[in-house]
N, CA and C of each residue as an Amber inpcrd file, in Angstrom:
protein
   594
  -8.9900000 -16.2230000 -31.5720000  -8.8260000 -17.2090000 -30.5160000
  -7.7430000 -16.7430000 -29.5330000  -6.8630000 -16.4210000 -29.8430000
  -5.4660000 -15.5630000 -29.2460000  -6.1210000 -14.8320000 -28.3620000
  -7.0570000 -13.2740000 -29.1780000  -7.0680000 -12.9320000 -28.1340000
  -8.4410000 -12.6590000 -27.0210000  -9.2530000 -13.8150000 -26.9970000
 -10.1550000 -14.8760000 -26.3620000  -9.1980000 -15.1910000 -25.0060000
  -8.0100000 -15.7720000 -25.4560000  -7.3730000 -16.7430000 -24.5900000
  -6.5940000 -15.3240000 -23.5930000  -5.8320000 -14.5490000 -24.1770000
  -5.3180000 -13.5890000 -23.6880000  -6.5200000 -12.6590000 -22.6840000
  -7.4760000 -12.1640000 -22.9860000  -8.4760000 -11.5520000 -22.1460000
  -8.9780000 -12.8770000 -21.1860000  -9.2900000 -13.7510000 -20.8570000
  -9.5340000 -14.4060000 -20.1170000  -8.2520000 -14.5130000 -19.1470000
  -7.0380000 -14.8580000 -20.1090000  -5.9860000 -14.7530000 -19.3150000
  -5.6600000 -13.1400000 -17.9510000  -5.9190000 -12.5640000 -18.6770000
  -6.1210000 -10.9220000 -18.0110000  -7.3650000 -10.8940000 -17.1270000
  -8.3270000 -11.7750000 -17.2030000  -9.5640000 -11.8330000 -16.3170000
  -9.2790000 -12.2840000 -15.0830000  -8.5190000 -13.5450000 -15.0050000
  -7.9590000 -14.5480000 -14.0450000  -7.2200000 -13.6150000 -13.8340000
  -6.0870000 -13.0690000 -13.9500000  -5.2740000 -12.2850000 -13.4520000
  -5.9390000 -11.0970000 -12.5610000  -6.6290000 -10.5090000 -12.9690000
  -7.1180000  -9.2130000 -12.2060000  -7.8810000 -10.1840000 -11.3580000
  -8.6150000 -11.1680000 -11.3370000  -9.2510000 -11.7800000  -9.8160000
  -8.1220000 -12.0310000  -8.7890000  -7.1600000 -12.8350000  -9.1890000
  -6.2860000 -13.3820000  -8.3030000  -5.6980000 -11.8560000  -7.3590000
  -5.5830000 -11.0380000  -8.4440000  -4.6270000  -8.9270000  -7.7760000
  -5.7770000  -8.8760000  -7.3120000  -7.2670000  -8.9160000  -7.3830000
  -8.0300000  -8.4010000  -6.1860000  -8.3780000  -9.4300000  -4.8530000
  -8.2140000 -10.7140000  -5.0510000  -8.0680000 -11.3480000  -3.7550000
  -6.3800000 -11.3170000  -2.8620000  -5.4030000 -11.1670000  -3.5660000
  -4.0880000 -10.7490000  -2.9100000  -4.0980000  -9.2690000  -2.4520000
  -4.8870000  -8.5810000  -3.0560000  -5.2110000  -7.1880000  -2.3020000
  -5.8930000  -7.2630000  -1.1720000  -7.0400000  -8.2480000  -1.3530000
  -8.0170000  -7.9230000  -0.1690000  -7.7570000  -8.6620000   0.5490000
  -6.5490000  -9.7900000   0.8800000  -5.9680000 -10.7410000   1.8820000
  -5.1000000  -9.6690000   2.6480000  -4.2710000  -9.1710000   1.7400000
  -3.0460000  -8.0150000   2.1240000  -4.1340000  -6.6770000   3.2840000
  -5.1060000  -6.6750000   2.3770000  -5.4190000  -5.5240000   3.4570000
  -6.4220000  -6.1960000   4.6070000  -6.6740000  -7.0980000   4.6840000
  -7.1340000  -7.6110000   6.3790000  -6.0280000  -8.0490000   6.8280000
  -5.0580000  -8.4730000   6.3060000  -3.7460000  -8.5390000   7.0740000
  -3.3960000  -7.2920000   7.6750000  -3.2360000  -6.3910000   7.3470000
  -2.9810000  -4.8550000   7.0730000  -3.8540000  -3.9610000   8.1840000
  -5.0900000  -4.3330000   7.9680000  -5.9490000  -3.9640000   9.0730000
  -6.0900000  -4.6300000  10.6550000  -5.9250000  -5.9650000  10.1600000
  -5.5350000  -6.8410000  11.6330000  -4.2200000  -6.4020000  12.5230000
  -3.4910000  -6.3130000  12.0720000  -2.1820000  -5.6500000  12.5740000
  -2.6960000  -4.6000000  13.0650000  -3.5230000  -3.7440000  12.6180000
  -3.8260000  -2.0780000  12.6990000  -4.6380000  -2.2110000  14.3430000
  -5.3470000  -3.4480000  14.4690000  -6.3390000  -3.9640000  15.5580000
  -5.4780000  -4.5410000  16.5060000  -4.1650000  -4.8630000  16.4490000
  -3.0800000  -5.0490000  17.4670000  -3.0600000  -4.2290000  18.2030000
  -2.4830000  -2.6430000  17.9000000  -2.7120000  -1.7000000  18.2200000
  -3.5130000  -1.1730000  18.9540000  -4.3150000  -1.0280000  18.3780000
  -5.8290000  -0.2600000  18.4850000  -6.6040000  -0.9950000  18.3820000
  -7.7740000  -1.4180000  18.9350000  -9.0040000  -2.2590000  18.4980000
  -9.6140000  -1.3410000  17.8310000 -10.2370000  -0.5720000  18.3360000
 -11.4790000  -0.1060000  17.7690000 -10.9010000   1.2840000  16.6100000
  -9.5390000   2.0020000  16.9580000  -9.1140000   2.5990000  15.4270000
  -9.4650000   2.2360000  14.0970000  -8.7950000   1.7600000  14.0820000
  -9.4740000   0.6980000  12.5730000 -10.7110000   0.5170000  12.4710000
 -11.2960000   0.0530000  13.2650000 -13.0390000  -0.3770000  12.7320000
 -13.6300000   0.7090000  12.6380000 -13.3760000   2.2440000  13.6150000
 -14.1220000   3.7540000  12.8680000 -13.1240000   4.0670000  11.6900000
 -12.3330000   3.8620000  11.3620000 -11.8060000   4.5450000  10.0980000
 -12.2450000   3.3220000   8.4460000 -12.2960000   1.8880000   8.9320000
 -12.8660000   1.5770000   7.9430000 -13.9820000   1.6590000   7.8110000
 -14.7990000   1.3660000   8.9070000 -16.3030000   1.7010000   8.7510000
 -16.0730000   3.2090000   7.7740000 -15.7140000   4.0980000   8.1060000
 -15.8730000   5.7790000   8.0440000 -15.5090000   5.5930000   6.4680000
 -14.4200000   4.9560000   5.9630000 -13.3880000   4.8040000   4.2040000
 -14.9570000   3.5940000   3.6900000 -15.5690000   3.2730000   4.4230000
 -16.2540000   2.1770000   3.6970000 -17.8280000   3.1990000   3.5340000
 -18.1110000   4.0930000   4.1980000 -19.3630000   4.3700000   4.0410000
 -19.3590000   5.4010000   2.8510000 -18.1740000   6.3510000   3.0380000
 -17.6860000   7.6930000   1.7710000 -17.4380000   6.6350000   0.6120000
 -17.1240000   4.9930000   0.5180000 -16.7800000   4.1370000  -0.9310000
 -15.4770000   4.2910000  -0.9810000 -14.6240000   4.2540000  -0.0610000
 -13.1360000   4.6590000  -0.5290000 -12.9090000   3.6320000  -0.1860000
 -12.7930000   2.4560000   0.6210000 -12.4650000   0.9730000   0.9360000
 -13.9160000  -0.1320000   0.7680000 -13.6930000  -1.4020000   0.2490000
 -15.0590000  -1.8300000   0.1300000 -14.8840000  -2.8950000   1.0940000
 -15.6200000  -3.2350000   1.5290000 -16.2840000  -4.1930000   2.5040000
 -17.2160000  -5.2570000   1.8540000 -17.1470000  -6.5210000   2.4650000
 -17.8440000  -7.5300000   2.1600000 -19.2520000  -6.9860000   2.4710000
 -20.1840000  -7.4630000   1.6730000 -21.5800000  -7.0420000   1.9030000
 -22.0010000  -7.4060000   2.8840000 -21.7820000  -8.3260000   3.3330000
 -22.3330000  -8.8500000   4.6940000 -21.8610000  -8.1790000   6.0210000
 -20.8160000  -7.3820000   5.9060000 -20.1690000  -6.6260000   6.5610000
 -20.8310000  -4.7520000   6.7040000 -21.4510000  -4.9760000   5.4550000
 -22.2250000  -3.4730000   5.6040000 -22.4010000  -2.7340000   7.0180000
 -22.9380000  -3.4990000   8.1490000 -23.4670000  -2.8930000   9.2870000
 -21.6690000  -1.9990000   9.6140000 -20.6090000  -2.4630000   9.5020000
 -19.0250000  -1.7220000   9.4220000 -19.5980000  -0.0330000   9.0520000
 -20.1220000   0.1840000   8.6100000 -20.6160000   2.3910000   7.6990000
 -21.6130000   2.2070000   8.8000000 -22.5640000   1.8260000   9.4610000
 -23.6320000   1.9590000   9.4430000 -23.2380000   2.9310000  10.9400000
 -24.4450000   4.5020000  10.8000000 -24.4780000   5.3750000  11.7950000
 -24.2390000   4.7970000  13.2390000 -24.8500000   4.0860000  13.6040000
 -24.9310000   3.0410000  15.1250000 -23.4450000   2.8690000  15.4090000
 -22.7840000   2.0650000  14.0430000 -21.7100000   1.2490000  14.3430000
 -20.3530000   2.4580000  14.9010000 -20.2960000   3.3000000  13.8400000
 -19.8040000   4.6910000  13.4830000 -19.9840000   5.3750000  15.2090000
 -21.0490000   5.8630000  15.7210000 -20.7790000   6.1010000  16.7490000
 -20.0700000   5.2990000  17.8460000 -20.3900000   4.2380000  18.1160000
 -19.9660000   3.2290000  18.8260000 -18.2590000   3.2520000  18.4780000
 -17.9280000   3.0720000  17.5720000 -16.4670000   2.6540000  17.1320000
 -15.9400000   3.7850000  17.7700000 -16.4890000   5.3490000  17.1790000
 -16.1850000   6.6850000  17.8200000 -16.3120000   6.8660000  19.2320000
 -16.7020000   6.3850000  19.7970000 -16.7950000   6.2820000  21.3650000
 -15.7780000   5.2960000  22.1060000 -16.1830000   4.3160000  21.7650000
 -14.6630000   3.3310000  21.9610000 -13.3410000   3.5910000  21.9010000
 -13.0020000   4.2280000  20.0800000 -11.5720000   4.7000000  20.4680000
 -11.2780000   5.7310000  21.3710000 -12.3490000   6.9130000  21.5500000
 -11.7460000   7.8310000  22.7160000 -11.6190000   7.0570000  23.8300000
 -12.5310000   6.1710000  24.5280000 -12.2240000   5.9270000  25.6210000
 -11.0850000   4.9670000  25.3220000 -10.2930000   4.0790000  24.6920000
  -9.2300000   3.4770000  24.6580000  -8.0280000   4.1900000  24.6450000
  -8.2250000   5.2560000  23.4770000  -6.6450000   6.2550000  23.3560000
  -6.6290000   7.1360000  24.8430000  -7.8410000   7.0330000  25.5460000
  -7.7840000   8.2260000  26.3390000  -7.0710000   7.1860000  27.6350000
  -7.5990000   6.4300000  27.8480000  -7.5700000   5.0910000  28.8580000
  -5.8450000   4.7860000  28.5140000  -5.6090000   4.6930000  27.5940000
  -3.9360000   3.9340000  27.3720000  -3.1610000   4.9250000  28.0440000
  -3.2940000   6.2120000  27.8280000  -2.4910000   7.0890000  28.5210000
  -2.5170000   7.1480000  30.0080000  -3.4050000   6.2550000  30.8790000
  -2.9440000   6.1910000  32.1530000  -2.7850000   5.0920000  32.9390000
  -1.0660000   5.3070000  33.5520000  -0.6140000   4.2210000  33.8700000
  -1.5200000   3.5370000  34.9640000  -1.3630000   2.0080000  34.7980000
  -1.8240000   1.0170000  35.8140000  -3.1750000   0.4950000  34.8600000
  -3.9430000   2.0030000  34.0030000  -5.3730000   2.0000000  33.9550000
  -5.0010000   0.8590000  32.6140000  -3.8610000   1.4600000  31.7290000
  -3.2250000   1.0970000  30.6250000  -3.2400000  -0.5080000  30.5140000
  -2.3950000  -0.5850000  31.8380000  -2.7990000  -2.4350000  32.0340000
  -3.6330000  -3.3760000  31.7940000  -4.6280000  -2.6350000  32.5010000
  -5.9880000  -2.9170000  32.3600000  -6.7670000  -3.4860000  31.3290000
  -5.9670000  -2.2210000  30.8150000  -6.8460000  -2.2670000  29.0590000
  -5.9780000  -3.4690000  28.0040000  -4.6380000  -3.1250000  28.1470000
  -3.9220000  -4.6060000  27.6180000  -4.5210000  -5.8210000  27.9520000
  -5.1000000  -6.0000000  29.1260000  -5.2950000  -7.4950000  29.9630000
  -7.0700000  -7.5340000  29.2320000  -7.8780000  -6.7600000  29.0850000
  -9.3130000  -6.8130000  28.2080000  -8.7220000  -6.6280000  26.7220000
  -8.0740000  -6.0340000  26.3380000  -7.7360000  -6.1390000  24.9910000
  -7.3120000  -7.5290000  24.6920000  -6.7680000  -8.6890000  25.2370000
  -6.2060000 -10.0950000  24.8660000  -7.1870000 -10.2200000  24.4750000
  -8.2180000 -10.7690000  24.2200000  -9.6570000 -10.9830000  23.5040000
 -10.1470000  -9.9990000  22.3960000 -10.3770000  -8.8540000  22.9810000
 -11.0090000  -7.3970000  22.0500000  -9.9720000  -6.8780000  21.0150000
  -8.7520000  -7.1280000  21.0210000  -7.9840000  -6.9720000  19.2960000
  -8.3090000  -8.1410000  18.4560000  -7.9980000  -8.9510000  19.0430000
  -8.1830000 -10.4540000  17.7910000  -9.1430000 -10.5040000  17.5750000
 -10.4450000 -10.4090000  18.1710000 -11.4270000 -10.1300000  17.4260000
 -11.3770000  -8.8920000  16.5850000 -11.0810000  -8.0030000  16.8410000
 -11.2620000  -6.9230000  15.7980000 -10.7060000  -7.2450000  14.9140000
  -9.2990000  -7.7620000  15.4020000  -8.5950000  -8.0480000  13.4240000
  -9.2920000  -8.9550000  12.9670000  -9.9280000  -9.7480000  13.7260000
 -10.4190000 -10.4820000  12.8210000 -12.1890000 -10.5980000  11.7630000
 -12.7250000  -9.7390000  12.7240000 -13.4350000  -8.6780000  11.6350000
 -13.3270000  -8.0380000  10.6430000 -12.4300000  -7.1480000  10.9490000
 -11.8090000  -6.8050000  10.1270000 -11.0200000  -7.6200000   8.6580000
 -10.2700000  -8.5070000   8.7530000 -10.1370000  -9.4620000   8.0160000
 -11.0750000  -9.6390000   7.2690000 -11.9780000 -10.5690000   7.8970000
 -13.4060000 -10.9200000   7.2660000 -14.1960000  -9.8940000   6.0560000
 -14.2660000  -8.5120000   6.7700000 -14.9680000  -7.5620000   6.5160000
 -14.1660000  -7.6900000   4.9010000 -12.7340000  -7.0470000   4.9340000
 -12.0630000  -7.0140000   3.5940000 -12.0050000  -7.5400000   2.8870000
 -12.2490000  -9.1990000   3.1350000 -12.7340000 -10.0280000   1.7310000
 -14.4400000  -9.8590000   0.9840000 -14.0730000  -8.5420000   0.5870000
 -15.4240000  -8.4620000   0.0010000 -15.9730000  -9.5680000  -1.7550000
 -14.7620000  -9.8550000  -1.7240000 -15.5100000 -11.2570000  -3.3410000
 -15.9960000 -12.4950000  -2.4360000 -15.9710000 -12.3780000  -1.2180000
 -16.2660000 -14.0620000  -0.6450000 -17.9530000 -13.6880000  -0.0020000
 -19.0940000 -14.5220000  -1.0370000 -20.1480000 -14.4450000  -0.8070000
 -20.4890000 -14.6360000   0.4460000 -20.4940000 -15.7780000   1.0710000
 -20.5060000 -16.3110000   2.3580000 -20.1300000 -15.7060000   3.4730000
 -20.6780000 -15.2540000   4.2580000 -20.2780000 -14.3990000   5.3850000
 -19.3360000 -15.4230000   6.3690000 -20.4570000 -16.9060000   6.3710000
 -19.6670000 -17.9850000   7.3060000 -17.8470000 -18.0660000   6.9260000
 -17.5390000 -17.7570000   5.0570000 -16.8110000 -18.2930000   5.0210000
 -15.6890000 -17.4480000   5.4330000 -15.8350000 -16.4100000   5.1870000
 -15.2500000 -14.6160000   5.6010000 -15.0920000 -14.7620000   6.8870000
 -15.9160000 -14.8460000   7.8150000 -15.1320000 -15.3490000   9.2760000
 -14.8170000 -15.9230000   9.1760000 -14.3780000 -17.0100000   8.8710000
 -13.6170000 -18.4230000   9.3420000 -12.2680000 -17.6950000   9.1310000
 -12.1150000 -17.6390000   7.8830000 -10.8970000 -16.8440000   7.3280000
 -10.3210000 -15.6090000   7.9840000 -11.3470000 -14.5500000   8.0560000
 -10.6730000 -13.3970000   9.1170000 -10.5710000 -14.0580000  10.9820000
 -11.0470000 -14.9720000  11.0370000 -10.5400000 -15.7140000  12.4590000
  -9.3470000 -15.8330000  11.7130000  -9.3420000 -17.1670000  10.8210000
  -7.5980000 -18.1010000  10.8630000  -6.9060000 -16.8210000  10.5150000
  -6.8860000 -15.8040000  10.0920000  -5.9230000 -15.1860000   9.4800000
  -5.5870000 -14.0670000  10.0360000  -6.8230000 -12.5760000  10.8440000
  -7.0070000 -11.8710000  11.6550000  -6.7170000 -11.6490000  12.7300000
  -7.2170000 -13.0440000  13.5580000  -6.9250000 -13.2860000  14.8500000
  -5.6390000 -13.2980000  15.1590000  -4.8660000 -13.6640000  14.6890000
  -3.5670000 -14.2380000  15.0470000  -2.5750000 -13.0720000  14.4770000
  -2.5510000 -12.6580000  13.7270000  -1.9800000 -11.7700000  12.8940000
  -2.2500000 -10.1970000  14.1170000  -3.2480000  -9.7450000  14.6170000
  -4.0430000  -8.8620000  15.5210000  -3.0780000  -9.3320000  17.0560000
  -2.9230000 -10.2340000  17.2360000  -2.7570000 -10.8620000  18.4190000
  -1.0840000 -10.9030000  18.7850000  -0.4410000 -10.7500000  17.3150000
   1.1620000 -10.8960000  17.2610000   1.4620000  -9.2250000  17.8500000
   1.2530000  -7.9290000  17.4180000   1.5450000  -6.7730000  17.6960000
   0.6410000  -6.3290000  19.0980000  -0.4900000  -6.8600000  19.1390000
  -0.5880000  -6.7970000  20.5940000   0.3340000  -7.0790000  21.9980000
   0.7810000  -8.5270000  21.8280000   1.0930000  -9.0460000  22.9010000
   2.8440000  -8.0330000  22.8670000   3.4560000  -7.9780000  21.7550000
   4.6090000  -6.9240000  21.4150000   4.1480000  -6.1060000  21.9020000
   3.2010000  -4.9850000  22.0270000   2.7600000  -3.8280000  22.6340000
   3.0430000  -4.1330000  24.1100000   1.9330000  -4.9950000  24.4950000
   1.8550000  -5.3000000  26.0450000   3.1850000  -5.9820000  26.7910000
   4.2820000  -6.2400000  25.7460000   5.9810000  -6.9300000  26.5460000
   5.9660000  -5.7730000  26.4650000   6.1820000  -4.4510000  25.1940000
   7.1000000  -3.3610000  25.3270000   6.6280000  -2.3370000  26.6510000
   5.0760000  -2.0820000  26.8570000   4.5960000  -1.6750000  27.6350000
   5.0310000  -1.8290000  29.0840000   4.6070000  -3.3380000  29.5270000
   5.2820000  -3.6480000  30.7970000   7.0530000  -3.8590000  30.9620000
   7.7280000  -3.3910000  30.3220000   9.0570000  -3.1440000  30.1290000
   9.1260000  -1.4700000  30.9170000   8.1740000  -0.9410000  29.6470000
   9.0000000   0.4140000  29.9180000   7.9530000   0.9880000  31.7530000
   6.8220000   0.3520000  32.0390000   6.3690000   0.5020000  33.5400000
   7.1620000  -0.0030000  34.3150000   8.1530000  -1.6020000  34.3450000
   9.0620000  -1.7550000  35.2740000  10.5500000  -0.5340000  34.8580000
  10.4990000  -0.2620000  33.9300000  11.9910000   0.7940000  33.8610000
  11.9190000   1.9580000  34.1390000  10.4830000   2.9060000  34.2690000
   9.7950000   4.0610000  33.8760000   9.1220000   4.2130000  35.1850000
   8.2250000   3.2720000  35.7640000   7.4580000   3.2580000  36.6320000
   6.2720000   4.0030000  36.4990000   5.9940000   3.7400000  34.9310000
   4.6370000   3.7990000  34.2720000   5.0280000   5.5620000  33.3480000
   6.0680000   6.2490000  33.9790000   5.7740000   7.4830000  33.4970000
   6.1140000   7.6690000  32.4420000   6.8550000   6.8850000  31.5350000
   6.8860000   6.9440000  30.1910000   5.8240000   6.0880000  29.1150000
   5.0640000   5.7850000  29.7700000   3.6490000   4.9720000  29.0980000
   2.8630000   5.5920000  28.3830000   2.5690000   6.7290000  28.8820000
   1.7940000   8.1000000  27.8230000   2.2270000   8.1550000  26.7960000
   3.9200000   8.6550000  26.7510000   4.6420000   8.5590000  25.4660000
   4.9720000   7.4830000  24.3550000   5.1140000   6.2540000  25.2690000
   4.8600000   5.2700000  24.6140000   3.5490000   5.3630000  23.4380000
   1.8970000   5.4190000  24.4450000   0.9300000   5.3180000  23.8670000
   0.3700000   5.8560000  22.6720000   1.3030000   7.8270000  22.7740000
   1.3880000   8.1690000  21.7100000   2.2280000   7.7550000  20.4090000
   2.9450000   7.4170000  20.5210000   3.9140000   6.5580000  19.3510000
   3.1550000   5.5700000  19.0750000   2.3050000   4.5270000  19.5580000
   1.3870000   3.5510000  19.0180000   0.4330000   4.0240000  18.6730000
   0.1870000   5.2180000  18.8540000  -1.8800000   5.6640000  18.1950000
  -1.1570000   6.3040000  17.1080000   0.5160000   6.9400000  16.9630000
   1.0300000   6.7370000  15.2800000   1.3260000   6.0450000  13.9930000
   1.6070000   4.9060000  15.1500000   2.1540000   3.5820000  14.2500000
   0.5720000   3.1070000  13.7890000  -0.5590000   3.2930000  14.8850000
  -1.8000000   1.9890000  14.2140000  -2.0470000   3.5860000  13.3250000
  -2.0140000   4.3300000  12.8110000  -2.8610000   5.6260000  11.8880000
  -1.3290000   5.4020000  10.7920000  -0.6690000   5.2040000  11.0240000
   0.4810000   4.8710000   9.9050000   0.0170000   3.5600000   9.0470000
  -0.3510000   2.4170000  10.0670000  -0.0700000   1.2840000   9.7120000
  -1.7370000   1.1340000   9.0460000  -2.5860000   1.5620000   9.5940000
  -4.0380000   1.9720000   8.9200000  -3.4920000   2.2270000   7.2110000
  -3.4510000   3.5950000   7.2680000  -2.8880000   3.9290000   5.6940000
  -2.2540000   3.4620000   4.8660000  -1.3830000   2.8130000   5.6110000
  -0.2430000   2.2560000   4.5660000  -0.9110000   0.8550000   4.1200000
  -2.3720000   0.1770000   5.2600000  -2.9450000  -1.0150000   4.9880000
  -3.8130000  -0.4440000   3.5760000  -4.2950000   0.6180000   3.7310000
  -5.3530000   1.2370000   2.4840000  -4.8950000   1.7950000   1.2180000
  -3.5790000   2.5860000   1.2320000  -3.0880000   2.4310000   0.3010000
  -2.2820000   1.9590000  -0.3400000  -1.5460000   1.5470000   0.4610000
  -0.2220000  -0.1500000  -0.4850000  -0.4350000  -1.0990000   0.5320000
  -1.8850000  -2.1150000   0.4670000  -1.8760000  -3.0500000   1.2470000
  -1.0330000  -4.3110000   1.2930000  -0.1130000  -4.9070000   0.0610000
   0.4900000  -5.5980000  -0.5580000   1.8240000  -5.2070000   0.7500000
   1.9620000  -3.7910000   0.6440000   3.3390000  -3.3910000   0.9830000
   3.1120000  -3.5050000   2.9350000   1.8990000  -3.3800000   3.3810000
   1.7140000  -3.2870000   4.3820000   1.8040000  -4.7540000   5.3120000
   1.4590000  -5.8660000   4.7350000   1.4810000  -7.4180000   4.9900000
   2.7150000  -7.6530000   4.6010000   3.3160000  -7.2970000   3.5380000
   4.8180000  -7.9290000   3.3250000   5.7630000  -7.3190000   4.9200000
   5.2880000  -5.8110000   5.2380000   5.9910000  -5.2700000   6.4490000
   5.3220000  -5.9080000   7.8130000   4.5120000  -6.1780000   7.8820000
   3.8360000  -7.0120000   9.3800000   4.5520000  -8.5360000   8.8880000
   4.5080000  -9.1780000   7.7570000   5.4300000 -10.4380000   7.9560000
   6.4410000 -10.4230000   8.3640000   7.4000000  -9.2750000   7.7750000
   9.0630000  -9.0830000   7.5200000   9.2350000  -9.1320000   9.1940000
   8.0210000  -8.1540000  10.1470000   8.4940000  -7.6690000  11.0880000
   8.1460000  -9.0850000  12.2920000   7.4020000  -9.7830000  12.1380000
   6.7990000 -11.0260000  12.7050000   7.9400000 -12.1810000  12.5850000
   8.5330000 -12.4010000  11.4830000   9.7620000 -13.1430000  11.2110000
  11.0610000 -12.5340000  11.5840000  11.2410000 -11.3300000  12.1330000
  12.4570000 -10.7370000  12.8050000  11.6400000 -11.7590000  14.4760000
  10.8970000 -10.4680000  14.5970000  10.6770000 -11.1690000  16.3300000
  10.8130000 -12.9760000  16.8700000  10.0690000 -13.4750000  15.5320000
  10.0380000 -15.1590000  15.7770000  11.6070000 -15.2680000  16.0750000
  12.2770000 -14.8510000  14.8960000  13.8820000 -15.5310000  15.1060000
  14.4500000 -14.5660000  16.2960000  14.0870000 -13.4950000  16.8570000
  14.7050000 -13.1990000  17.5840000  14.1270000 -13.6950000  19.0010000
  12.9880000 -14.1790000  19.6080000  12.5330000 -14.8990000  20.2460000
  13.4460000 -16.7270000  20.5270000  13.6330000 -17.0780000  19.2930000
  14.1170000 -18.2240000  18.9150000  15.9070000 -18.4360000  19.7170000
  16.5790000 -17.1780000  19.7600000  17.8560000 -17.1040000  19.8260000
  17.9260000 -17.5120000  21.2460000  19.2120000 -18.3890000  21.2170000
  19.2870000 -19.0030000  23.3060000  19.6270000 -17.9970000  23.7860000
């Protein structure tokens, strides 16, 4: 009976570590879609089709050849597009919409134990969106900072330091996703309180 109670106990346990994993890593990936929209969606699509990240089933079309090109086409023209000033703007001011959705696909996509596709969006909305939407709009203050101080010519450099941070912040979502959401909170609760200060 003991150890009945103990393996069940260990059953519940390993469900709860794989839904705190797979919350942690659409957190993890949403952040990554702050950044980058479409980074993330070719590299998970790409980790989801080789089986190295799993995806909600309903999410499958994420591997699928079509999607894979598309995602691959997108990020060049975005990483290529960020590097020029004014154009950069641009792309911040269409990105307010096109990251939060991605994180929040993304999100969705990573809860692969939640049967329901309806219910997987709802969730990668409440949780994706917003989470995607916090390191964006940080991108786009730090951005238009360094164009009024720079007069755009340090924006390239900028852009490269962010296509590091979202390929940092990618990895670190895939392999210590736990560690990757505890660091997008830690860093979300600096900015709130430092926002907060008169």
């Amino acid at each position: 009976v003991a150890g009945a109670a103990t393996a069940s106990l260990l059953m519940e346990l390993g469900e709860l570590w794989a839904w705190v994993t797979a919350i942690a890593l659409g957190v993890g990936l949403a952040a990554t879609a702050g950044l980058r929209a479409w980074l993330p969606l070719l590299l998970a699509g790409a980790l989801a089709r080789f089986d190295v990240v799993s995806l909600g089933e309903s999410f499958g079309f994420l591997s699928s050849t079509p999607a894979l090109v598309l995602f691959a086409v997108a990020t060049v023209v975005e990483i290529v597009a960020d590097k020029i000033p004014a154009v950069d703007h641009v792309l911040d001011l269409v990105s307010t919409v096109v990251r939060p959705a991605a994180g929040a696909l993304l999100a969705a996509s990573a809860l692969y134990q939640v049967n329901d596709p309806l219910i997987a969006v709802v969730i990668g909305i409440c949780v994706g969106a917003p989470v995607a939407l916090g390191p964006h709009v940080a991108k786009s203050a730090f951005r238009a900072a360094s164009s009024a101080t720079t007069a755009g010519i340090a924006n390239p450099i900028v852009s490269f330091v962010e296509d590091g941070l979202a390929i940092a912040l990618f990895v670190l979502a895939v392999v210590l996703p736990i560690l990757a959401a505890l660091m997008v909170a830690v860093i979300a609760y600096l900015v709130i309180r430092r926002l907060r200060r008169p």
